[in-house]
Every structure is written in structure tokens, then in C-alpha cells.
MARBA-3410 file (N, C-alpha, C, O; in Angstrom, 1 decimal):
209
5.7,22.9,10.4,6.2,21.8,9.6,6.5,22.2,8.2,5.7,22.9,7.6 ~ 7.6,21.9,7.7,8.0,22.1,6.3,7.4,20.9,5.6,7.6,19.8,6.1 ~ 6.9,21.0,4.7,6.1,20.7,4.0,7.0,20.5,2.1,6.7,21.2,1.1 ~ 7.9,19.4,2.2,8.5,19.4,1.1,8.0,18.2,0.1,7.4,17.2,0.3 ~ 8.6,18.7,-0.9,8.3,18.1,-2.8,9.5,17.7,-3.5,10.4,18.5,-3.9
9.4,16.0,-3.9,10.5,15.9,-4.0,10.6,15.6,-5.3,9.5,15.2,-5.7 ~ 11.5,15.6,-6.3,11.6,15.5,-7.9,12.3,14.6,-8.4,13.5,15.1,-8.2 ~ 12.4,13.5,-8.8,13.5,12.8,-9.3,13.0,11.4,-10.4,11.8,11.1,-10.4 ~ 13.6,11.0,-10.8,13.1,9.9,-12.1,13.3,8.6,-11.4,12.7,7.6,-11.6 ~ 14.1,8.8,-10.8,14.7,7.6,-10.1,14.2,6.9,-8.8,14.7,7.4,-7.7
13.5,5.8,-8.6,12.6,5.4,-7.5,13.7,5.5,-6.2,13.7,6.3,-5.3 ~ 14.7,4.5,-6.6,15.4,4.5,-5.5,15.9,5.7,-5.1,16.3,5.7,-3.9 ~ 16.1,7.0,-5.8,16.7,8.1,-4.7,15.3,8.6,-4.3,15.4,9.2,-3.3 ~ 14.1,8.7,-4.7,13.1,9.1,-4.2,12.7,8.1,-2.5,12.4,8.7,-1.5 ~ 12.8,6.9,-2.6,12.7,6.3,-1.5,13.7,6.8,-0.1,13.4,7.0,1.0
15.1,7.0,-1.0,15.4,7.4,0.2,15.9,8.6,0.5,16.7,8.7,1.5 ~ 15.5,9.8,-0.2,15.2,11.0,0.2,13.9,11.3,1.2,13.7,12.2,2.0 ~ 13.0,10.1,0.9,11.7,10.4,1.9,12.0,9.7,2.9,11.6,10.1,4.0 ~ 12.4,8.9,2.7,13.1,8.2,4.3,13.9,8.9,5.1,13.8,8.9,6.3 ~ 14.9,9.6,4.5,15.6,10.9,5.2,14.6,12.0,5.8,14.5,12.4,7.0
14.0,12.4,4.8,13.2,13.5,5.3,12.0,13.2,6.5,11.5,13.7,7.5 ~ 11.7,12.1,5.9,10.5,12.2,7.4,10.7,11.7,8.5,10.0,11.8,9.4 ~ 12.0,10.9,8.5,12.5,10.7,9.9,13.4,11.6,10.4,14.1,11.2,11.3 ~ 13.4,13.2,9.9,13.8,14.7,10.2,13.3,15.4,11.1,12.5,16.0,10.2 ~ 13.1,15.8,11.7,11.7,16.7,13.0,12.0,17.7,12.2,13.0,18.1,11.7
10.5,18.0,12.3,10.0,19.1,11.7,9.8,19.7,10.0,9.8,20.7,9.4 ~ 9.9,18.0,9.6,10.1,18.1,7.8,9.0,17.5,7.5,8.6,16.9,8.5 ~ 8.3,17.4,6.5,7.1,16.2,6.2,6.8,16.5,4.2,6.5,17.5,3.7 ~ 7.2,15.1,3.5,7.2,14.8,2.6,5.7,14.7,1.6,5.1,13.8,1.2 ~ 5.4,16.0,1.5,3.9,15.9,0.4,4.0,15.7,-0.8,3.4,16.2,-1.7
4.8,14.9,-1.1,4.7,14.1,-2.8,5.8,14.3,-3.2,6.7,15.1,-3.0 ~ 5.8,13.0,-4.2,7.4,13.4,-4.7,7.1,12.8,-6.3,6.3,11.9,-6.3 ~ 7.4,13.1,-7.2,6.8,13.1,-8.7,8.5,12.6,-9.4,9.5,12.4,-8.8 ~ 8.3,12.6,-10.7,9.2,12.3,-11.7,9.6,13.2,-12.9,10.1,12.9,-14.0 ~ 9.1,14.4,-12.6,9.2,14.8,-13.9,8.9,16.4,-13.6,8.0,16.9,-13.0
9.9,17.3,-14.3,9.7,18.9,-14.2,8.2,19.1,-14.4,7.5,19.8,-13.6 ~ 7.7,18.6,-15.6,6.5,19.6,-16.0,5.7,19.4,-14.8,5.2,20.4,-14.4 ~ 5.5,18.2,-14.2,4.7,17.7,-12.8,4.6,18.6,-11.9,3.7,18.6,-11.0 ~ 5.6,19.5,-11.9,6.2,20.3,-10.5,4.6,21.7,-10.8,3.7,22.2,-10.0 ~ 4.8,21.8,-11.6,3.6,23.1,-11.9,2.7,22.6,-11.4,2.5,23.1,-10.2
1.8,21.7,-11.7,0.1,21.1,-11.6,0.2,20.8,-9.6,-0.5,21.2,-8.6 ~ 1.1,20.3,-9.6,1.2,20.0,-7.9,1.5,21.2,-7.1,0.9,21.4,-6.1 ~ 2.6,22.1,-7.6,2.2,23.0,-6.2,1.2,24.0,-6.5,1.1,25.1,-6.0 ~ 0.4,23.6,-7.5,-1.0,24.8,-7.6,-1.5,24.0,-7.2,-2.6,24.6,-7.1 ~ -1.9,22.4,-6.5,-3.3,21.9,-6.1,-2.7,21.7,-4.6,-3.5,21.8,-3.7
-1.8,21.5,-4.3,-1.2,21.4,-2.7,0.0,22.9,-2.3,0.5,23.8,-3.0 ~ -0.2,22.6,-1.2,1.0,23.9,-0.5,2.2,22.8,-0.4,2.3,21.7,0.2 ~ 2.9,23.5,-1.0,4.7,23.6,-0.8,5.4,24.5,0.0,5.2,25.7,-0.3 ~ 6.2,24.3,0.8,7.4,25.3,0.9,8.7,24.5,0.6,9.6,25.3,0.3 ~ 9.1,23.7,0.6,10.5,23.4,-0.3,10.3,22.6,-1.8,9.4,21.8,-2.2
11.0,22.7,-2.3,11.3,21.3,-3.6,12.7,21.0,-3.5,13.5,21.9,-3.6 ~ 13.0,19.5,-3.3,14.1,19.4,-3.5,14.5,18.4,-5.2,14.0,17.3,-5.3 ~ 15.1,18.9,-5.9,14.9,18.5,-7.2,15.9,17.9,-8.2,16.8,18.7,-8.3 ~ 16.1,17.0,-9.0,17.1,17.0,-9.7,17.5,17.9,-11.0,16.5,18.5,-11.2 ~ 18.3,18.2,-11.8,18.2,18.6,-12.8,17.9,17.8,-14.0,17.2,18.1,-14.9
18.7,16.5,-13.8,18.1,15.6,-15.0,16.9,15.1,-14.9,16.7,14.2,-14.2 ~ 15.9,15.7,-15.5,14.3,15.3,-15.6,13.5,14.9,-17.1,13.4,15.7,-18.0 ~ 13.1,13.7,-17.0,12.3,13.9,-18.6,11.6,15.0,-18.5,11.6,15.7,-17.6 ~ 11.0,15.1,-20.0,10.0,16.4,-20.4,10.7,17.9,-20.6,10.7,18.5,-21.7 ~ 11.4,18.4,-18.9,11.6,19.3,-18.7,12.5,19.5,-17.6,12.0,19.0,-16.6
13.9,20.2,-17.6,15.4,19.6,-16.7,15.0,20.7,-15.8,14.4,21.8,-16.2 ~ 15.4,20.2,-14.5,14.8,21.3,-13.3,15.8,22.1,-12.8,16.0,22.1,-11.5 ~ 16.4,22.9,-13.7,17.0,24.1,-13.9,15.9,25.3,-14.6,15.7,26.4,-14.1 ~ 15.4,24.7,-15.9,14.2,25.7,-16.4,13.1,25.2,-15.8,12.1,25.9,-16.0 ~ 12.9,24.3,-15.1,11.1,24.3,-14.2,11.6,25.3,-13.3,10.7,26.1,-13.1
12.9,25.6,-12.5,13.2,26.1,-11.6,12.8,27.6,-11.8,12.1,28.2,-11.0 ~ 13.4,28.1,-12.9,13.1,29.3,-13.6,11.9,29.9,-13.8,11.8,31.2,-13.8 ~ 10.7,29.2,-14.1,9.5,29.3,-14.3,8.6,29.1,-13.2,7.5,29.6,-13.3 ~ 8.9,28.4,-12.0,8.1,28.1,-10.7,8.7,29.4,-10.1,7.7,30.1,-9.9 ~ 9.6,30.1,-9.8,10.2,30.8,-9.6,9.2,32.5,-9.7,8.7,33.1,-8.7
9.2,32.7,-10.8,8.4,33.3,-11.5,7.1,33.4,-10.7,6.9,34.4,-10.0 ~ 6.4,32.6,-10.8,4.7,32.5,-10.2,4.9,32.1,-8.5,4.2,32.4,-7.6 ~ 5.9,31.4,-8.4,5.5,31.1,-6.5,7.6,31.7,-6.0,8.5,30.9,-6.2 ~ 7.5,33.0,-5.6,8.7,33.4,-5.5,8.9,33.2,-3.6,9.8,33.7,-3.0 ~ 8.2,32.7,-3.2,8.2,32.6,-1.8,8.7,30.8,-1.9,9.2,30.5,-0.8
8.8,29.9,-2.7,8.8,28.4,-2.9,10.4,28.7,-2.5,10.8,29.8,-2.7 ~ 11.3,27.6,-1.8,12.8,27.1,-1.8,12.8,26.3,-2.4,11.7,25.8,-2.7 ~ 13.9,25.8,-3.0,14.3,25.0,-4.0,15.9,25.0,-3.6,16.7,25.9,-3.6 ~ 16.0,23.4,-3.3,17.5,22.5,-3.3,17.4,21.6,-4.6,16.5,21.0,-5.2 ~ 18.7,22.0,-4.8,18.9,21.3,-6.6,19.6,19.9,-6.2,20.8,20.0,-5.9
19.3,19.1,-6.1,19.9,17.3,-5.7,20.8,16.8,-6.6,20.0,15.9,-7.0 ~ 21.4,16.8,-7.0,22.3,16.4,-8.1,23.2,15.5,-8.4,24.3,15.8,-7.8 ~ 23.3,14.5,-9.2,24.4,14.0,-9.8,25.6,15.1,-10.5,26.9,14.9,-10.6 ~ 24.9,16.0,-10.9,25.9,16.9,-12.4,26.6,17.4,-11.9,26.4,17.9,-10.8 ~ 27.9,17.4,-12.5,29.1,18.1,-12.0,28.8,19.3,-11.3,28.1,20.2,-11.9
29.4,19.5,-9.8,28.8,20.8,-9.2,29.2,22.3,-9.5,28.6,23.3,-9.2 ~ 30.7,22.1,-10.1,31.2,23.2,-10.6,30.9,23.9,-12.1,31.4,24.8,-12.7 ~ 30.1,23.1,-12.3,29.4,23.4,-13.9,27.9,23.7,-13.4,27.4,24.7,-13.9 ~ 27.2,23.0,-12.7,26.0,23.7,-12.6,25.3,24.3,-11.4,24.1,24.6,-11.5 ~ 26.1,24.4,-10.3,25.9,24.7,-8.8,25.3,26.7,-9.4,24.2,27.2,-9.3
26.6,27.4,-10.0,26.1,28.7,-10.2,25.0,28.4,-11.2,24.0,29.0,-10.6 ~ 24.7,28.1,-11.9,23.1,28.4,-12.8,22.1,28.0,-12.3,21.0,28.3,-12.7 ~ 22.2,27.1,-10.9,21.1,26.8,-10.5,20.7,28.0,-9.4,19.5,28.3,-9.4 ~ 21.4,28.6,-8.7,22.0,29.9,-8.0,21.3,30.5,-8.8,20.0,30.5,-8.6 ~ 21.8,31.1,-9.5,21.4,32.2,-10.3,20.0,31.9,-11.2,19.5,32.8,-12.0
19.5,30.7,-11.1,18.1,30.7,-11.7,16.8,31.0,-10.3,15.7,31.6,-10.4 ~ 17.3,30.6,-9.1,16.6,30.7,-8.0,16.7,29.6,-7.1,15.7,29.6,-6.4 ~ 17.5,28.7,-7.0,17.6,27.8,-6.3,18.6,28.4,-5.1,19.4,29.2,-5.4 ~ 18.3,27.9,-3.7,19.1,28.4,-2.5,20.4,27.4,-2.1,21.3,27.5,-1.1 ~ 20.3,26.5,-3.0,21.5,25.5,-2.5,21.5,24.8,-3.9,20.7,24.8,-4.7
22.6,24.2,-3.9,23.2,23.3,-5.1,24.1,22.0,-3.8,25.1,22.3,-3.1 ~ 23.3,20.4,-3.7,23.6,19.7,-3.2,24.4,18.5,-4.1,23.7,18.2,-5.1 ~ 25.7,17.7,-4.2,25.6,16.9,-4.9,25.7,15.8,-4.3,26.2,15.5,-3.2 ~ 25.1,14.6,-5.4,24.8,13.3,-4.8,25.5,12.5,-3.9,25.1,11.6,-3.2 ~ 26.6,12.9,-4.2,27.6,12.4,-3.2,27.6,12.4,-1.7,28.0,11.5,-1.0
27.0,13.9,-0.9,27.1,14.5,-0.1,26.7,13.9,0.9,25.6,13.4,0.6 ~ 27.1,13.3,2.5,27.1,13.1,3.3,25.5,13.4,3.9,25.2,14.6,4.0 ~ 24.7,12.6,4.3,23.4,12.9,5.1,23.3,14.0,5.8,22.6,15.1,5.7 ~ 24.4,13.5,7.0,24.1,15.2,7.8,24.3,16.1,7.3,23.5,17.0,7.6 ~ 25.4,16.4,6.1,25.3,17.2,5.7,24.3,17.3,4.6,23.8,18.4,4.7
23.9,16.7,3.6,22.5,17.1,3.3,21.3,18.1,4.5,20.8,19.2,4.4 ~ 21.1,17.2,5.4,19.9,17.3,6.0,20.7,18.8,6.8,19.7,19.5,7.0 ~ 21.6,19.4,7.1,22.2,20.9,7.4,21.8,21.2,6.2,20.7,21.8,6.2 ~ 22.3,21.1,5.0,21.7,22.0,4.2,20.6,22.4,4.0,20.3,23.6,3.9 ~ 19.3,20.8,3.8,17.9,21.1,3.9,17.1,22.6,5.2,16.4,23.6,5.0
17.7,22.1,6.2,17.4,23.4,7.5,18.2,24.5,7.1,18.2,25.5,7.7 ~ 19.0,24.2,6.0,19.8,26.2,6.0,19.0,26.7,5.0,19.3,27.8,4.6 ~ 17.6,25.8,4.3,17.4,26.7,2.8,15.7,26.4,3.5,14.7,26.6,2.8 ~ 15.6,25.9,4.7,14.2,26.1,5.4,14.0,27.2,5.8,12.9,27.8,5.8 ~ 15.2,27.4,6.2,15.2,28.6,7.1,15.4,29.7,6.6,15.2,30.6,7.4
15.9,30.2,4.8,15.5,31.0,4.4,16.9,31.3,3.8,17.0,32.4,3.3 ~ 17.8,30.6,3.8,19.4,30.9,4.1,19.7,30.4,2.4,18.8,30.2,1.7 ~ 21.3,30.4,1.9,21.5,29.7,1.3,22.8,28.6,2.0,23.4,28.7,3.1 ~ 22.9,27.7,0.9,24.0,26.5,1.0,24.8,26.5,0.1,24.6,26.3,-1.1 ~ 26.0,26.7,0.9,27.1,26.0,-0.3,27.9,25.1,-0.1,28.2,25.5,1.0
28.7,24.0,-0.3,29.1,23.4,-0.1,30.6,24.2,0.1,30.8,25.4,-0.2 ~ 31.7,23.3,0.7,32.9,23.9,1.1,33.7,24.0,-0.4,34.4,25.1,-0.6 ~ 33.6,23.0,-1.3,34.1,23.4,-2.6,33.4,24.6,-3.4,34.1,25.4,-4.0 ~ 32.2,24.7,-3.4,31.9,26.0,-4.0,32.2,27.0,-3.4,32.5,27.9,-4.2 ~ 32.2,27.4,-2.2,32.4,28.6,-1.2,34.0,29.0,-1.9,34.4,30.1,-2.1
34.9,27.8,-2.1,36.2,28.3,-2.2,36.2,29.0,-3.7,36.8,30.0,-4.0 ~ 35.4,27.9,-4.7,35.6,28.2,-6.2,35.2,29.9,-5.8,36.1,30.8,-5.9 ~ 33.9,30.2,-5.4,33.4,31.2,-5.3,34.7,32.4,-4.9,35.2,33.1,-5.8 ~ 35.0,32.4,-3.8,35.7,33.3,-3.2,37.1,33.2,-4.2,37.7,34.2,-4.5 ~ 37.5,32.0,-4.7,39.2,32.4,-6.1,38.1,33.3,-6.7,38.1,34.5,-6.5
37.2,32.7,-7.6,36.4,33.8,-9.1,36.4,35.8,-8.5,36.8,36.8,-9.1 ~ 35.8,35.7,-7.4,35.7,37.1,-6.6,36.9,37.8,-7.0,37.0,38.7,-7.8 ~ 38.1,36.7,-5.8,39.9,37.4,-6.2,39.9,37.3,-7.3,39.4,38.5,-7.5 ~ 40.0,36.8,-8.3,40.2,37.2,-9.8,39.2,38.0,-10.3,39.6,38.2,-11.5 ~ 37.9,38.5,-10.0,37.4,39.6,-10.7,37.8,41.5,-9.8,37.6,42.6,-10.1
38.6,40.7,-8.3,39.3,42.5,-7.7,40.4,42.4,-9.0,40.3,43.3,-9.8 ~ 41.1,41.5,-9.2,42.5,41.0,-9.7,42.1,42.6,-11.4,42.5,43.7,-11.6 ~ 41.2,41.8,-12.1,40.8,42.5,-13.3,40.5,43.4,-12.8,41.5,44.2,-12.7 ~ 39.6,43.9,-12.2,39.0,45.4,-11.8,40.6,46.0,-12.2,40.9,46.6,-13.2 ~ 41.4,45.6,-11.2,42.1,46.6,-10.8,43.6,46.8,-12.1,44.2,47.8,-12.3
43.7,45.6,-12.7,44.4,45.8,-14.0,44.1,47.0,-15.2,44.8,47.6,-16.0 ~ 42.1,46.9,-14.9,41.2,47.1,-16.1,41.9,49.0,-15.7,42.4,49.8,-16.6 ~ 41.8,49.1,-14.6,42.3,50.7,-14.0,43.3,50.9,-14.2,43.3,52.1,-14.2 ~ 45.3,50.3,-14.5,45.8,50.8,-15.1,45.9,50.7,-16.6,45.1,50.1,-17.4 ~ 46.9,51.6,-16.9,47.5,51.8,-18.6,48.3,50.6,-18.7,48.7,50.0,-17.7
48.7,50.3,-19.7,49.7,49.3,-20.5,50.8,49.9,-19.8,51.5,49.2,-19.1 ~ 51.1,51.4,-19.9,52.4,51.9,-19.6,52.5,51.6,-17.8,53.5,51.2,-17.3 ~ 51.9,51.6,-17.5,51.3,52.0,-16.4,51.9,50.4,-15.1,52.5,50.4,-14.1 ~ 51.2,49.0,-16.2,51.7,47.8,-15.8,53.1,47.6,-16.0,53.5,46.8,-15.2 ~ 54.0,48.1,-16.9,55.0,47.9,-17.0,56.0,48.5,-16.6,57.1,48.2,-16.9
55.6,49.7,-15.5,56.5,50.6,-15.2,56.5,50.0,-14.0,57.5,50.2,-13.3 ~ 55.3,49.4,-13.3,54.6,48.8,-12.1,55.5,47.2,-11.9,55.9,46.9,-10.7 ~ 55.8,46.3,-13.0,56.7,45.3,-12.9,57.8,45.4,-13.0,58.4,44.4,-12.5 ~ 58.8,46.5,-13.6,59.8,47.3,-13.8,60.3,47.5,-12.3,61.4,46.9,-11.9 ~ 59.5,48.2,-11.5,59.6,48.7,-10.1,59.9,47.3,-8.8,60.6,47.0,-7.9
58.8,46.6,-9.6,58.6,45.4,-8.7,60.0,44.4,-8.9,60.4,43.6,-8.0 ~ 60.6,44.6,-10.1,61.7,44.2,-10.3,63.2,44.3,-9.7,64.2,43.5,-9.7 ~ 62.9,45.8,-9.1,63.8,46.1,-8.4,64.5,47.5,-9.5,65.2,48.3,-8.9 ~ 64.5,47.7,-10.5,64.9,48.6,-11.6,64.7,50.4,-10.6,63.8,50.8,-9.8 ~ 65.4,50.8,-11.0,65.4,52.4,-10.1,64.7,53.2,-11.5,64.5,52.6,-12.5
64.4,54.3,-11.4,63.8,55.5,-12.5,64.6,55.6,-14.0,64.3,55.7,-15.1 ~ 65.5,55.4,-13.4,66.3,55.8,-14.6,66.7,54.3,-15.6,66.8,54.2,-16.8 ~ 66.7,53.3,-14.8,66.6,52.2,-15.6,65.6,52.1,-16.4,65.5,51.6,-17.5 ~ 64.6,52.6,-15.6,63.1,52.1,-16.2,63.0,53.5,-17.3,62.0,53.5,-17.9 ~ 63.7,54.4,-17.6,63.4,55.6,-18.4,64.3,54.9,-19.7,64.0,55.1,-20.8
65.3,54.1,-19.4,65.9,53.5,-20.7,65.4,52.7,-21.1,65.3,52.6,-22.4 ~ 65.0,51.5,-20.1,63.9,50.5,-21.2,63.2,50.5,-21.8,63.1,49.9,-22.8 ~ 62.0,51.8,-21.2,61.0,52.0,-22.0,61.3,53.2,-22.4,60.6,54.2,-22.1 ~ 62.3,53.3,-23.1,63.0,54.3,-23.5,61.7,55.9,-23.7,61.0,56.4,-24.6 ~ 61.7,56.1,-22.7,61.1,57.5,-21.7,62.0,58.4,-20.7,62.8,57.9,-20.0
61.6,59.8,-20.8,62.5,60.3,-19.7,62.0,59.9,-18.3,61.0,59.3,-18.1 ~ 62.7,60.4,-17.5,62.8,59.8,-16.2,61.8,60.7,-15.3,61.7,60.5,-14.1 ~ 60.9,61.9,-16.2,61.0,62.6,-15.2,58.9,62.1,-15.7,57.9,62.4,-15.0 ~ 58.8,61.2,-17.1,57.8,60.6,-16.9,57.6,59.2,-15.8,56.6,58.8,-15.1 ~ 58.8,58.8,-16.1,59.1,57.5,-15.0,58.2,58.0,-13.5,57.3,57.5,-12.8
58.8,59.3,-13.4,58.4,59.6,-11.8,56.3,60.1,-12.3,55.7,60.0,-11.3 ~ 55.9,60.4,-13.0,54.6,61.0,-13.6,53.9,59.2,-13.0,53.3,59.0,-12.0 ~ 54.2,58.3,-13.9,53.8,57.3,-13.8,53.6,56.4,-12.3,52.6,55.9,-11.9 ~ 54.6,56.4,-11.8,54.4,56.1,-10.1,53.6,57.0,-9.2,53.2,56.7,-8.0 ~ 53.4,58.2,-9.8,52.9,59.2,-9.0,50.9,58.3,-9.1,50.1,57.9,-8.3
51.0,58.2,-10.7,49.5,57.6,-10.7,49.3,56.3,-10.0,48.2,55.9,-9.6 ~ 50.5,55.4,-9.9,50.4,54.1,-9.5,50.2,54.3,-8.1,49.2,53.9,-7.6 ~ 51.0,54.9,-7.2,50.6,55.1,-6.1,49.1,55.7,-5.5,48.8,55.5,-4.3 ~ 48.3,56.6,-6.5,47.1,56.7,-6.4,46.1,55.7,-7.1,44.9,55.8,-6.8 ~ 46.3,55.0,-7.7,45.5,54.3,-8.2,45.6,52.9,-7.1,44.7,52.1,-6.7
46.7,53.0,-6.9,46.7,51.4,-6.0,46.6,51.5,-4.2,46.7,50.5,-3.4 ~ 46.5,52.9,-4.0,46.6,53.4,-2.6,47.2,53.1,-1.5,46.9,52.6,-0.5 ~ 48.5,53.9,-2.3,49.7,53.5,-1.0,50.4,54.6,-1.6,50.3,55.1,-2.7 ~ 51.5,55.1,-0.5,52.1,56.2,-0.9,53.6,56.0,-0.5,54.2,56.9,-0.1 ~ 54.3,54.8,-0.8,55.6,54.7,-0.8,55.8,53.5,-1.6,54.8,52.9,-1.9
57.0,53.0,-2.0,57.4,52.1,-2.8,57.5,50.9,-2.5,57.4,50.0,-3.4 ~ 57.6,50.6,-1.3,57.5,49.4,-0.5,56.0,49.2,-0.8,55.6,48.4,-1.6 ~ 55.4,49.9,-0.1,53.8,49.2,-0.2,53.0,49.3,-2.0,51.9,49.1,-2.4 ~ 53.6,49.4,-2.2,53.5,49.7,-3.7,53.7,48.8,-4.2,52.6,48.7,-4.8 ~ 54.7,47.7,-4.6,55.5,46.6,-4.9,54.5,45.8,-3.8,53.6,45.2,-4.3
54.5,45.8,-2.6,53.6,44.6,-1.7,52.6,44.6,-2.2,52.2,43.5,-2.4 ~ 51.7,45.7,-2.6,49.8,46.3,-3.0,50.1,44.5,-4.3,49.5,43.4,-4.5 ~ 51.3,45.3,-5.0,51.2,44.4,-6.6,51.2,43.0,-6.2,50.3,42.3,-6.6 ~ 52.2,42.7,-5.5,52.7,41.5,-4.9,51.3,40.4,-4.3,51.1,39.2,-4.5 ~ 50.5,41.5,-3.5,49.6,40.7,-2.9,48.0,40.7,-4.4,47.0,39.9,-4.2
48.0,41.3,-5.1,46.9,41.4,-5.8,47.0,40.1,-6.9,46.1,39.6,-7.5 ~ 48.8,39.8,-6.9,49.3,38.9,-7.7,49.5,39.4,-9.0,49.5,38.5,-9.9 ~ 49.5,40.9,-9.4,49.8,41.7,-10.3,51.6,41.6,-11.3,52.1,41.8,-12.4 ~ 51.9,41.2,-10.3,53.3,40.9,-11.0,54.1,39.9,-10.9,55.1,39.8,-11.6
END
């Protein structure tokens, strides 16, 4: 039996968070409190294995209780229940130690799928963060991989992608041609492909040019 703790200021979402949960097999509701600092004193006098919690809390917002329970009971789960915009506080709750960021909005079943993915040890993300997640990822290959060429290096790279041949690109950037060819030699090692076609495609798909 999971054995969960519920946090919120608000009677009416506490009512029916415990109504959800204990009509769940295999869930059961040991207290549900109003207030961050509360969260300490209770799971040192009872056993927990989940908290499900809001961030807006008097006293103490349960982003930093999260941070600090965290700390002393690193075996506890924690679902962040939320009103607050999810794309603003879904990663800090993440990255403080919470296994899921739920927002108030969210459909029961899917709540209660999430509750069993962060029982079981897992995390949750909702289908909007999974995606925010996976763009931020592509745009941190996207830099990596700019961060790896030269100035000269991009411009000889969109020059190409342009369709411009060696010798064009040796008059624009008014350079001989025989650097022109120096500079593709690195671009095709840097971007790992060894002909022009995939070269121009590599840029094309990284969204480089």
C-alpha cells in the first residue's frame, strides 16, 4: 500500500484529491495538511512514501520544502499538483527533486497514471513538457554544434548551402580559393559527412542555415 501525503491550502482540492486517491487500489491517504513547514513534523512522526503537493503554500512554497525534505528523506516521491504555469515551473520542480510536475487542469486518469508512474519509481511528464523538453535538447545539439564552428567557418557553410561554387565564395569573402577549399575540408569533418550534398543536408537538418 502506498501510503500518501497530501499538501494544499485549499479544502476543496484536498477533499477531492482524497477522494481520488482512496478510491485507487493500492493507494491510501495518511494526512493531508496546509502548509510547507507542516510537511517536516509529519513525515518524521508517520511513514510516507509519496507527497503530493502544491507549490503555493503559506509559510513555505513547496518547491523549497521540496528541496529540504529531499535532503533528509531522499527515498520520499513527490508530485508537484499545480495551478502555476507548467512551463515555468514544471523544470524547477524536476530539478529540485520532484518526479512529476502535474497541472490542475489534468484529466483524472491521467492524474491517477501519473500518481502510479512516480509510485513506481518512474518519472511523469506531461505530453506538453516531453515536447518543450525534446525542442530545448534540439536547440542545445543546434549550439553545441555552431559553438564548434568559426565565424569563417558559418559563412562559408551558408555560402555553400546557397548554392555559390569556391570561387564565388573566395570573392565574397574576399579569400583565395584555395582557403575556400581549407575551410570545407574542416566543415566536412566537423559536421561528418564527406561530400557536399550531405553537407548542405547535415546544415539543412540541424537548421543551421
Amino acid at each position: 500500500m502506498v501510503k500518501v501525503l497530501i499538501v494544499d491550502n485549499h479544502p476543496v482540492v484536498l477533499a477531492g484529491l482524497r477522494a481520488i486517491i482512496e478510491s485507487t487500489p493500492d493507494f491510501e491517504v495518511v494526512g493531508s495538511i496546509k502548509t510547507g513547514v507542516e510537511i517536516f513534523e509529519f513525515v518524521r512522526r508517520y511513514k510516507v512514501d509519496l507527497i503530493i503537493s502544491e507549490i503555493d503554500l503559506p509559510e513555505l512554497n513547496g518547491i523549497t520544502a521540496l528541496r529540504a525534505i529531499k535532503k533528509e528523506h531522499q527515498q520520499l516521491k513527490v508530485l508537484i499538483f499545480s495551478h502555476q504555469p507548467e512551463e515555468i515551473y514544471a523544470i524547477s520542480s524536476l530539478k529540485a527533486g520532484a518526479s512529476a510536475y502535474v497541472p490542475k487542469s489534468i484529466d483524472i486518469d491521467k492524474f491517477i497514471y501519473a500518481l502510479r508512474k512516480v509510485a513506481e519509481g518512474e518519472v511523469y511528464l506531461t505530453d506538453k513538457m516531453s515536447k518543450q523538453l525534446e525542442y530545448d535538447d534540439t536547440k542545445k545539439t543546434k549550439s553545441r554544434m555552431f559553438k564548434r564552428l568559426s565565424t569563417r567557418e558559418v559563412e562559408v557553410l551558408k555560402l555553400l548551402s546557397s548554392g555559390k561554387k569556391n570561387k564565388e565564395i573566395a570573392k565574397e569573402l574576399d579569400i583565395n580559393e584555395k582557403t575556400v577549399s581549407t575551410y570545407k575540408s574542416r566543415l566536412f569533418k566537423k559536421l561528418n559527412v564527406t561530400n557536399l550534398v550531405d553537407l548542405i543536408h547535415q546544415a539543412e537538418h540541424q537548421d543551421m542555415v
